[in-house]
N, C-alpha and C positions, 0 to 999 in steps of 0.2 A: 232613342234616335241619336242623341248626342254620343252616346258609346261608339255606335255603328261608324258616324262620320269622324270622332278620334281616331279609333284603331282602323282606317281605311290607309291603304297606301298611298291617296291620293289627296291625305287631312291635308296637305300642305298648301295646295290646290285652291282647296277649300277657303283657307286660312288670306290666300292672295282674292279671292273673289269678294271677302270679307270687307278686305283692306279697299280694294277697286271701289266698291260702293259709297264708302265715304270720299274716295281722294275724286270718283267724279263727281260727284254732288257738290265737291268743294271749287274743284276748275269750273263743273257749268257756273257756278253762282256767280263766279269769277267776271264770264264771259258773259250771261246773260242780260246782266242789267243794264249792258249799254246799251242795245238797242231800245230798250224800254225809256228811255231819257226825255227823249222829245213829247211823249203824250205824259210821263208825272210832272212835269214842268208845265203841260199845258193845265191838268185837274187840279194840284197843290198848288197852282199858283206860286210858282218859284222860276226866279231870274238863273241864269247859269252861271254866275259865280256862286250861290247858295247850292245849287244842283251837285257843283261836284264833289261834295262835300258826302254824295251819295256813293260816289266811288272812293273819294280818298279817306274818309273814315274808316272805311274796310278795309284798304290796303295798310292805313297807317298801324291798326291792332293785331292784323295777321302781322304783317314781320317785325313787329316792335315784342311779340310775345312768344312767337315760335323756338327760341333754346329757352325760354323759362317752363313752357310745358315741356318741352324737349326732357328737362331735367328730372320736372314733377313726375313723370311715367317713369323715370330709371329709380325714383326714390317711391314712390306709391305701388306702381303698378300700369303696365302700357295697358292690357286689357280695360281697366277702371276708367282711365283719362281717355282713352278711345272710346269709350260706349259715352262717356259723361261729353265729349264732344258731340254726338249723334244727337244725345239731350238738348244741349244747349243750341245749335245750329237749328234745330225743328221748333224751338222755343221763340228764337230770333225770325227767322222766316213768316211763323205764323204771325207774330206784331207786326213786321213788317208788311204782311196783307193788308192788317187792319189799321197800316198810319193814315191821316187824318191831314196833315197838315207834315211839310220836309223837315222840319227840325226831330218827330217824333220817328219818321223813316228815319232819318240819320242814326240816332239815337237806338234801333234796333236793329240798323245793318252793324253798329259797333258788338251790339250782344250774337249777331249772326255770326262775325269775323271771331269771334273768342272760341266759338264751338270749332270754327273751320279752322284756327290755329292748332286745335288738342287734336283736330284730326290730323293736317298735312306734319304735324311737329312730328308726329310716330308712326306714320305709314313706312319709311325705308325702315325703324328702326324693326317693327315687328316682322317685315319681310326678311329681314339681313339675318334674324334670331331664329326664324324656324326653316328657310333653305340652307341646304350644304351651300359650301361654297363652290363647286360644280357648276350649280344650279343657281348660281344667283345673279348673277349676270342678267339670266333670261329671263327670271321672274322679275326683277327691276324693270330692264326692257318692255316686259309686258305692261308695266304700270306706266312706264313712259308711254305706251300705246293710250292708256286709260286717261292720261293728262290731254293728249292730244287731241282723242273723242269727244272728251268733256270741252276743250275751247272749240272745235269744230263746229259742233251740237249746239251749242250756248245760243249764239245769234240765230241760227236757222230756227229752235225751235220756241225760241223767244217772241220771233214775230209771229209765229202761228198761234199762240197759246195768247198772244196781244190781238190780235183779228179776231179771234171763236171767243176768248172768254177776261180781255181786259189785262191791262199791266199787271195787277194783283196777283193773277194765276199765276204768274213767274217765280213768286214765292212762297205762293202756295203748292207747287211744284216738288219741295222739298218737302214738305211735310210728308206724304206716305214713302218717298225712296228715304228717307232719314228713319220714319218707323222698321221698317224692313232693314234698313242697316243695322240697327240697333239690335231688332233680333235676331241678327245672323251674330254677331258680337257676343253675344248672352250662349247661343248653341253652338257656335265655332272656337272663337278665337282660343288658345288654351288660360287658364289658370293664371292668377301672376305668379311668381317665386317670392314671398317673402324677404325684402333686405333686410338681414339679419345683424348688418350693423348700425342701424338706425339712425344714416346720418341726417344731420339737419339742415335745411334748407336755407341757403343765401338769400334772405330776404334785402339786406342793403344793396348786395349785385345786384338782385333780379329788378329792384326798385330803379337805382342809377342803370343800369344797361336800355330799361324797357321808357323810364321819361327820353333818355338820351336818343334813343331811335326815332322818338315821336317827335322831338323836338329837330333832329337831323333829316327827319325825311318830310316833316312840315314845311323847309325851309328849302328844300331841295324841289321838292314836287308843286310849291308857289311861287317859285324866282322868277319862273317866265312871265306869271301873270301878275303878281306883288313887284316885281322889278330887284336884279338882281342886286344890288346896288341900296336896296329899299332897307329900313330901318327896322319892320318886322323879319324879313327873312335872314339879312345879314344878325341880328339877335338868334331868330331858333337855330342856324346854324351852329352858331358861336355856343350857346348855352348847351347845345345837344353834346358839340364836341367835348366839354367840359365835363360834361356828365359821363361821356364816357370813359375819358381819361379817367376820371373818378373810380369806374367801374372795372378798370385794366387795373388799378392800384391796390381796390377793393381785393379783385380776385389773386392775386399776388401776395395776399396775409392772410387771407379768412383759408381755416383747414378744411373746409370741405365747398368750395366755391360753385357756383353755380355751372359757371364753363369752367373746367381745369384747358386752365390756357397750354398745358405740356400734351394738349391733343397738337398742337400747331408745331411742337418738332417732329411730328410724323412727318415725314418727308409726303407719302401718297395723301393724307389727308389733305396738308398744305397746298401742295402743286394740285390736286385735286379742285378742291374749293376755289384758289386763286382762277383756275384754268377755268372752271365753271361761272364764276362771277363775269368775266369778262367777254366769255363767248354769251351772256345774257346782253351784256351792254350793246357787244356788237347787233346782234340779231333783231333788239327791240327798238334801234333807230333807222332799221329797214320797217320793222311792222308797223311803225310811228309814222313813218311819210310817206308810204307806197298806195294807201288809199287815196293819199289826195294827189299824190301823180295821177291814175287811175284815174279819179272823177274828175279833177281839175284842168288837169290838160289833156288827157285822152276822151274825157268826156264819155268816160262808160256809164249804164248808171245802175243803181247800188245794186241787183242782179249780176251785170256781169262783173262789177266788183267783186263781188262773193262768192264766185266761183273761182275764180284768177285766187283770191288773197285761201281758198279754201286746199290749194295744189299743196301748199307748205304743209298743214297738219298732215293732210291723208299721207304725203312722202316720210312725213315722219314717224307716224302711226305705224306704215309698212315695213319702216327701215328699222327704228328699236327696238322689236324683238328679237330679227336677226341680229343685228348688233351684238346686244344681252348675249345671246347664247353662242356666237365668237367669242368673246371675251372669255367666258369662261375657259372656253378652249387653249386661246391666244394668249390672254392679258389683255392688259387695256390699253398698254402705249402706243400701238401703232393705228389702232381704231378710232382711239381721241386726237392723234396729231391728224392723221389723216381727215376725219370729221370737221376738227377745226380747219384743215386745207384748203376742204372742199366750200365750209362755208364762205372762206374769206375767197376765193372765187368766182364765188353767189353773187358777193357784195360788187367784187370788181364787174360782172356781168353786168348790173344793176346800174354802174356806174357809167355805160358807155349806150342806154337806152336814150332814145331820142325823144321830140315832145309830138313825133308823127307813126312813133312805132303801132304796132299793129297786135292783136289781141294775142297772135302765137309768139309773138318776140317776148313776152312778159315769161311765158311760159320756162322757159332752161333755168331762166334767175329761181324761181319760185321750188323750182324740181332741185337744183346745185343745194341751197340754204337747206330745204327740208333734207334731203340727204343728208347732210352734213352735221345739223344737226339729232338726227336719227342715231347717226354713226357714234357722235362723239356722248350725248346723255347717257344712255344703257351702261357701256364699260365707266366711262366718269364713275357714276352714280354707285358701283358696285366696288368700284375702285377703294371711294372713299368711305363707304360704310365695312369693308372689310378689314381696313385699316387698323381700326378701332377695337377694344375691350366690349365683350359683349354687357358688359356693364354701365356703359358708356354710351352704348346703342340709339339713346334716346335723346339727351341733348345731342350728337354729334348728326343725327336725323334733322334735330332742328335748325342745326346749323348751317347744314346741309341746302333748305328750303327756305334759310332767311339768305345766305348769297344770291339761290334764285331769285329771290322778290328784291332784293338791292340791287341787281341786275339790271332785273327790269324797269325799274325807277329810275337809274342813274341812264338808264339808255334811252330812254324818252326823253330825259329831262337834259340832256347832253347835246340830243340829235335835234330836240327844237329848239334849243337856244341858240345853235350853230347855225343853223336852216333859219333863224330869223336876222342874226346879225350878218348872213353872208346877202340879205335882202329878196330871201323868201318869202312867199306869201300860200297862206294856205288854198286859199278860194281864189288864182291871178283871173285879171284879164288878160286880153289878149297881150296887152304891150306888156305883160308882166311877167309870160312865157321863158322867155329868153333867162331872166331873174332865177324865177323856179329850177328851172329846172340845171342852171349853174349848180344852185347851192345844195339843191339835190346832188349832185354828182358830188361833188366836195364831201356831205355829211358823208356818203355809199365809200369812196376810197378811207375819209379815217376810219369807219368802220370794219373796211376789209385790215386794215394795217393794226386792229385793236384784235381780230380774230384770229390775221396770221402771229401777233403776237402771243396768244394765247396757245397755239400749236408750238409754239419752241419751250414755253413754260411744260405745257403739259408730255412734252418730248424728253423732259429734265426730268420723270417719276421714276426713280430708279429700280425701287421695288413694289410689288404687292401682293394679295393673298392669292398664292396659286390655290388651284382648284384642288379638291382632293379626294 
C-alpha cells in the first residue's frame, strides 16, 4: 500500500493531507478551549486569574520552542519529530481529560503545547521540501485554508461536544484524529535523509533563546493584569530580554548554532518575516476587541456574534488558496502589498463604525480584513520558506510560526492596553458608550497605520524563488 501511494503522481498530495492533519488538530486545540472556560472554572473550582494559566501555558511552550524543534527536525529527521509530535499531543490531550484539579490541566496543556510545537515547527518545512516551487505557493495556501478551518471549527464545535458529552470531550477529541495522523505519518510521509555531517545541537542557544521567550512573553501577556509598571512583569521582561541578548551573542560564536542568524541577510526571508509579524499585531487587535463592540454595545448575543466574527476565517479560507497559486504564477510582491492594503482598509472601515450600527454594517470590515489577509499569508508564507536552503527548512519553518505566535501576543497585548488607557471598558454601560467606542476607533486606526506599514516593508522584497 505504501509503494502504490509513493510512486503515485499525486504522493505529494498525499504528503500535504498528512501535514493538514496535524496543523489542524493544532489550530482546533488553539481555538477550542476557550469556549470551554466558563464550565472548568465552574467543576475545578478555579478563579480566572488561575484559569488563564489554561491558555497561557500553551501558548507560552508553543512559541518559546518552535525554532528549537525547527532545528531538531533539520538535524534528526522532519518525518521522526513529526510523528513524535502526534505522540506527544495525544499523550497531553488524553491527561488533560483526566485532570482533576487546574494546576494538573495546566501542567498537561504544557505536555499538549510540546507535541503541537514538533508539529506547527515543520509543517511549511515538509511542504516547501516535497512541492516544486510552481507548486508551492498553492499548497501553502491550502494549509493556510487548513489554519483557518481549524480556528473556525474550534468554538463551533467545542460547544456541541460541551452540551452532548462535557468539557473533557474537547480533548478527548484529539486522541483518534492524532492516532490517524500518526498513521498517515508512518505510511505517507517519505523517509528522512540521513545528515551526514553529524552536527551538533546548540543546547546553550536553545536553552537561553527558549527561558528568554518564556520569560518575555510571561511579562508581556501579564502587564495588563499584573500592571505594566509592576515589579514581576517589569523583571520577566527585563530578564527574558537579557536572556536573549545572551542568545544573539551565543549564536554568533557557537559553529553550528541553533538559528544561523545569516538566514536574516536574506533580504525575502527578512522583509518576509518582518512583513508577517506585524500584519499579525495588526489583525489580532481587531480580533481582540471586536467581540466585545459586538456584545457590549451592539448588544448581539454570542450566536450572532459568531457568525459576524466567523465572516473573517471563511474570507480567508476562500482567498488563500487562490492567493497560493497566484504567487506561484506572479511572485509574491504585489499579492502581499496589496493583502496588506486591503487589510489596513479593513482596519480603517472598522474605525469609522458607530455604537448604533446595524448587523450588515459589520459585514465589509470582516470581508476587507479576511481578504486581505487571505491575499497577503499564501505568497508571504512561500515567499519565506523558498528563500532558504533546503537544509535549513526546519528551523526557518519554526521561525516562520514563532513571528506568527508573537504577533498574536504582541497584538492583544498592545490593543488592550491601548483600549484601556484611552478609558475603554470591556463590558460599558451606557454612560460608558461614548468612552468604548473612542478608544475603539483609536486602537482600529493604529492598527491600520501598523498594516499599511507593513505593505511598504513587504513592497521592499526585491527577490524570490521563481517558479520553475
Amino acid at each position: 500500500m505504501f509503494d502504490n501511494i509513493k510512486n503515485s503522481p499525486n504522493y505529494r498530495w498525499y504528503v500535504l493531507a498528512t501535514v493538514a492533519v496535524g496543523t489542524f488538530m493544532a489550530t482546533l486545540d488553539g481555538s477550542i478551549v476557550n469556549v470551554a472556560l466558563p464550565t472548568i472554572s465552574h467543576q475545578l473550582n478555579s478563579n480566572l486569574s488561575t484559569l488563564q494559566w489554561v491558555v497561557t501555558a500553551y501558548l507560552l511552550t508553543i512559541t518559546s520552542l518552535l525554532p528549537v524543534f525547527g532545528r531538531l527536525a533539520d538535524l534528526m529527521g522532519r518525518k521522526k519529530v513529526f510523528g513524535y509530535g502526534f505522540l506527544v499531543f495525544i499523550l497531553g490531550s488524553a491527561l488533560c481529560g483526566l485532570a482533576q484539579n487546574i494546576w494538573f490541566l495546566v501542567a498537561t496543556r504544557v505536555v499538549q503545547a510540546l507535541g503541537a510545537a514538533m508539529l506547527m515547527s515543520n509543517s511549511p518545512a515538509i511542504i516547501t521540501a516535497i512541492f516544486p516551487p510552481k507548486e508551492r505557493g498553492k499548497a501553502l495556501g491550502l494549509t493556510g485554508t487548513v489554519v483557518a478551518l481549524g480556528s473556525l471549527t474550534g468554538p463551533a464545535l467545542g460547544g456541541i461536544l460541551i452540551k452532548l458529552a462535557g468539557w473533557r470531550s474537547i480533548f478527548y477529541i484529539n486522541v483518534p484524529i492524532g492516532l490517524l495522523g500518526f498513521a498517515a505519518v508512518l505510511l505517507v510521509l517519505p523517509k528522512d535523509v540521513p545528515n551526514k555531517e553529524k552536527e551538533p545541537f546548540d543546547y546553550l542557544g536553545a536553552l537561553s533563546f527558549t527561558l528568554g521567550m518564556i520569560f518575555l512573553l510571561l511579562g508581556i501577556t501579564n502587564g495588563e493584569d499584573w500592571g505594566w509598571s509592576s515589579l514581576p512583569v517589569l523583571m520577566s521582561i527585563i530578564i527574558g530580554i537579557i536572556l536573549l541578548i545572551s542568545f544573539i551573542l551565543t549564536e554568533r560564536k557557537v559553529t553550528h548554532p541553533m538559528i544561523n542568524l545569516s538566514l536574516f541577510r536574506n533580504r525575502p526571508f527578512l522583509i518576509g518575516n518582518l512583513a508577517g509579524g506585524l500584519s499579525f499585531i495588526a489583525m489580532f487587535a481587531n480580533n481582540m476587541i471586536l467581540p466585545f463592540y459586538l456584545q457590549g454595545v451592539l448588544n448581539y448575543d454570542p450566536a450572532q456574534a459568531g457568525m459576524l466574527l466567523m465572516i473573517f476565517p471563511i474570507t480567508m479560507a476562500i482567498t488563500a488558496p487562490i492567493s497560493g497559486n497566484a504567487s506561484d504564477k506572479f511572485g509574491p510582491v504585489f499579492l502581499t502589498t496589496t493583502g496588506l492594503t486591503i487589510t489596513g482598509v479593513g482596519l480603517l472601515y472598522f474605525s469609522t463604525l458607530s455604537a448604533s450600527a446595524s448587523f450588515y454594517h459589520i459585514i465589509p470590515g470582516a470581508i476587507l480584513t479576511g481578504l486581505g489577509a487571505g491575499m497577503f499569508q499564501s505568497p508571504n508564507n512561500s515567499s519565506v520558506m523558498s528563500s532558504v536552503p533546503p537544509q535549513k527548512l526546519g528551523v526557518a519553518g519554526g521561525i516562520n510560526s514563532l513571528v506568527r505566535n508573537l504577533g498574536m501576543v504582541i497584538g492583544i497585548a498592545w490593543s488592550v492596553s491601548l483600549f484601556d488607557a484611552l478609558g475603554g471598558v470591556a463590558s460599558p454601560n451606557p454612560s460608558q458608550i461614548d468612552a468604548f467606542m473612542s478608544a475603539y476607533h483609536y486602537v482600529m486606526l493604529v492598527a491600520m497605520a501598523i498594516a499599511f506599514t507593513a505593505a511598504v516593508i513587504s513592497f521592499n522584497r526585491k527577490s524570490y524563488a521563481k517558479a520553475q
